[in-house]
C-alpha positions, -999 to 999 in steps of 0.1 A, spaced: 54 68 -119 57 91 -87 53 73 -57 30 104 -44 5 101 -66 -2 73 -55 2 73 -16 -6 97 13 9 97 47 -25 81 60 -14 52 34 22 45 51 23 27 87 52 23 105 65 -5 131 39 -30 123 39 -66 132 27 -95 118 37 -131 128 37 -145 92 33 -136 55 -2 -146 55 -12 -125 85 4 -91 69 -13 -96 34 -46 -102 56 -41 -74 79 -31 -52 52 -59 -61 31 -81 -50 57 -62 -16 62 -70 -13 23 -108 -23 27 -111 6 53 -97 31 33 -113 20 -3 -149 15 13 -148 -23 3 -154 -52 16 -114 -64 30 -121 -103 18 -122 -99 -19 -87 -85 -16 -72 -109 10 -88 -132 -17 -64 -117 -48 -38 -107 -26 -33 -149 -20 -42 -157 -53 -14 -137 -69 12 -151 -42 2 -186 -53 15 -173 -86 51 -169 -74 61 -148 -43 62 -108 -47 93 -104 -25 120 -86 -50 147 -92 -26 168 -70 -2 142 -68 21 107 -50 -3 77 -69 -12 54 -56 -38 20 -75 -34 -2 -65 -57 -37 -77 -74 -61 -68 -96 -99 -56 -84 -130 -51 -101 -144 -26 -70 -118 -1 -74 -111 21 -109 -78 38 -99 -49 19 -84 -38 19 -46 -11 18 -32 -4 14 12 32 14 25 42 -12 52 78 -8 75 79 -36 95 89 -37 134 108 -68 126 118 -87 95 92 -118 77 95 -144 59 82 -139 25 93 -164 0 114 -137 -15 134 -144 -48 164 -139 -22 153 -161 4 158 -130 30 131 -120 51 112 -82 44 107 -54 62 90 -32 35 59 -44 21 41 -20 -5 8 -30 -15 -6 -19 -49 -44 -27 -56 -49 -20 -93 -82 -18 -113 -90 -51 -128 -91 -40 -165 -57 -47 -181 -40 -16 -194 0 -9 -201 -3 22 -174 -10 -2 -149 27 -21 -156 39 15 -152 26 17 -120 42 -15 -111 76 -12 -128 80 23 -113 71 21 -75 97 -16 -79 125 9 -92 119 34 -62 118 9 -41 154 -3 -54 169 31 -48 197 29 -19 192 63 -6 152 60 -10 150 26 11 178 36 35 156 71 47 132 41 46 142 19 71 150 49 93 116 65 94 96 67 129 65 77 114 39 81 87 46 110 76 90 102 70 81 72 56 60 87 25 86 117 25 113 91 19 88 71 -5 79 98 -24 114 110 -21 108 142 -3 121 156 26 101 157 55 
């Protein structure tokens, strides 16, 4: 799955803070709300509900939260670099700095893992998260993303 399919430089913030785990899936959920045209508690709502599943921090600093939503019918995806690292009960135990929040359609279908499984694998890439962690703003950080120059 390419990355820029699914994200736009609007979608990618840059320096944000958040004083816990809970605050940045709330804060981004409401990001997310703004830009789907939906109501921002439903996701908050799926968003904590999949975290009390098991944590969706990969390690080395990413977190993937993602749930499923009956509102939307293509998935969604909004790109988080932090100001400063978080706690996120990551399967690591380090704190993130890259949180990548994918909203999927709530209908189950294999393209959906796809979407998943290939935005974890960019996310893994050295080069990819090191442009990453050096971008200033929006637009470097989905040229790195979508692994593009800026």
């Amino acid at each position: 799955m390419d990355l820029s399919t699914l994200l736009q430089p609007t979608q990618c913030l840059v320096d944000q803070r958040f004083s816990s785990k809970t605050q940045c899936l709330n804060e981004l959920a409401k990001r997310a709300a703004v830009a789907l045209a939906i109501e921002p508690g439903p996701i908050s709502e799926a968003l904590h509900h999949r975290e009390s599943l098991g944590s969706t921090g990969l390690g080395n600093g990413i977190a993937l939260p993602h749930a499923r939503l009956t509102t939307i019918s293509q998935p969604f995806c909004l790109l988080a670099r932090l100001s400063s690292p978080l706690a996120f009960d990551a399967v690591d135990e380090k704190p993130v700095d890259l949180v990548c929040l994918v909203l999927l359609p709530a209908a189950p279908s294999c393209e959906q893992l796809n979407v998943l499984a290939g935005i974890a694998r960019r996310l893994r890439d050295g080069p990819t998260l090191t442009a990453m962690r050096k971008s200033k703003e929006p637009k470097t950080l989905f040229a790195a993303a979508a692994g593009m120059r800026a």
